[in-house]
C-alpha positions as CSV (number, residue, x, y, z in Angstrom):
1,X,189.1,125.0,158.8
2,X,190.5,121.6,159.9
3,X,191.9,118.9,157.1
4,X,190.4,115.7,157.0
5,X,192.9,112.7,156.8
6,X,191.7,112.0,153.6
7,X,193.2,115.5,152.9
8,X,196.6,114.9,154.6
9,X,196.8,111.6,152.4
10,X,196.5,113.5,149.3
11,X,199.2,115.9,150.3
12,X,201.8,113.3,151.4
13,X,200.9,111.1,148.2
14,X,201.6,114.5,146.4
15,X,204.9,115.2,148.4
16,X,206.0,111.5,147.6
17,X,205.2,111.8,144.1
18,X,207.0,115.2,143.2
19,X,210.7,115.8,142.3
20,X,212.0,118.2,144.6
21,X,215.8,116.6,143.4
22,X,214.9,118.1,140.1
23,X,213.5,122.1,141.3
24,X,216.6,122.0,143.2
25,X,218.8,121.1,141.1
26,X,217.3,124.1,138.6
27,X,217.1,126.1,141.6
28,X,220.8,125.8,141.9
29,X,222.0,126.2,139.0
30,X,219.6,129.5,138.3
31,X,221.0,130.8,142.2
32,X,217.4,130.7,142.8
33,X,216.8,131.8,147.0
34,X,213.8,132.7,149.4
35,X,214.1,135.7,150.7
36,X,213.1,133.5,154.6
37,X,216.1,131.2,153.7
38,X,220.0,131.9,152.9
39,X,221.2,130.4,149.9
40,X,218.9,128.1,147.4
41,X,216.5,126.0,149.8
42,X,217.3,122.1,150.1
43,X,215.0,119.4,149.4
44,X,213.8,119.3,152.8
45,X,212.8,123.2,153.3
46,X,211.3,122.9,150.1
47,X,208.9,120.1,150.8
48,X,208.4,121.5,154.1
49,X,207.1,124.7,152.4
50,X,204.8,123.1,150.1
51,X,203.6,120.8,152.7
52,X,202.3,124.1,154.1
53,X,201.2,125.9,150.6
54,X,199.1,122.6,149.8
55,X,197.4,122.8,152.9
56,X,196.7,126.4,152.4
57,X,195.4,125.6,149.0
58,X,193.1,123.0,149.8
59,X,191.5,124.9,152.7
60,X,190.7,127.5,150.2
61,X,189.2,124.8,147.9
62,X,187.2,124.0,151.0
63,X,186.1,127.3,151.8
64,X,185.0,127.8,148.2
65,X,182.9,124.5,148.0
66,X,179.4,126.1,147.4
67,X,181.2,128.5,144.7
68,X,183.0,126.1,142.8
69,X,185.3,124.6,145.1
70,X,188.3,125.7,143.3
71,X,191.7,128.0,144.6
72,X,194.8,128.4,142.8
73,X,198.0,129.6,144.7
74,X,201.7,130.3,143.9
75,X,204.7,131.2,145.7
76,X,208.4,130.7,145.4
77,X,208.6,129.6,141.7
78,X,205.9,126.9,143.0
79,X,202.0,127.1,141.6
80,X,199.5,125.3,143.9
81,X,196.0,124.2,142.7
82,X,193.0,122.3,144.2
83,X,189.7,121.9,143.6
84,X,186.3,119.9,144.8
85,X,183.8,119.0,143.0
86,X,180.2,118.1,143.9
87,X,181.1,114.2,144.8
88,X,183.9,115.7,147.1
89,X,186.5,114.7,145.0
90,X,189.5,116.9,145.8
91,X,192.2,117.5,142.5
92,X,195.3,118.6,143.8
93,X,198.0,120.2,141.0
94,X,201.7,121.2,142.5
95,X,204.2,122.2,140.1
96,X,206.9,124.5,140.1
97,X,206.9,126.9,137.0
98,X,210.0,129.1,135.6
99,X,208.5,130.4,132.6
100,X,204.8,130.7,131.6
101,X,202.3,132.6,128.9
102,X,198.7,132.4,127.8
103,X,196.4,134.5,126.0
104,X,193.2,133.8,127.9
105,X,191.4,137.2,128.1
């Protein structure tokens, strides 16, 4: 399924917005590595990667439109979420998660 620019918009504004600086600085001090990369990724491979996880993401939301439009991701320390509602609003959620817990059964 083929992104609209609307869609590519909402990724860059998401890249733009988000601290890689900070997740690699964790990343290196936790000796945090990809198995596809040697050592800890840099700034650039990591945006590069969640350039491509955000698309991924929001193709699923896509897909997933008549069902509720919603698909949920994570990879590499990094959790990806989008969804769109009726009005074909897209949310968009990146963040990158070391530790997590919930009791929703």
């Amino acid at each position: 399924m083929e992104l609209e620019s609307k869609h590519y918009d909402t990724i860059m504004d998401c890249l733009d917005e988000f601290d890689f600086e900070r997740v690699h600085k964790v990343m290196s001090f936790l000796n945090w590595t990809w198995s596809s990369i040697e050592g800890v990724p840099d700034t650039l491979a990591l945006r590069k990667n969640c350039r491509t996880y955000l698309q991924k993401v929001i193709r699923g939301a896509l897909e997933r439109k008549e069902n509720g439009g919603e698909f949920i991701m994570a990879s590499g320390g990094f959790r990806y979420e989008a969804k769109l509602y009726p009005n074909d609003f897209l949310w968009l959620r990146m963040s990158f998660d070391i530790a997590d817990w919930d009791n929703a059964e």
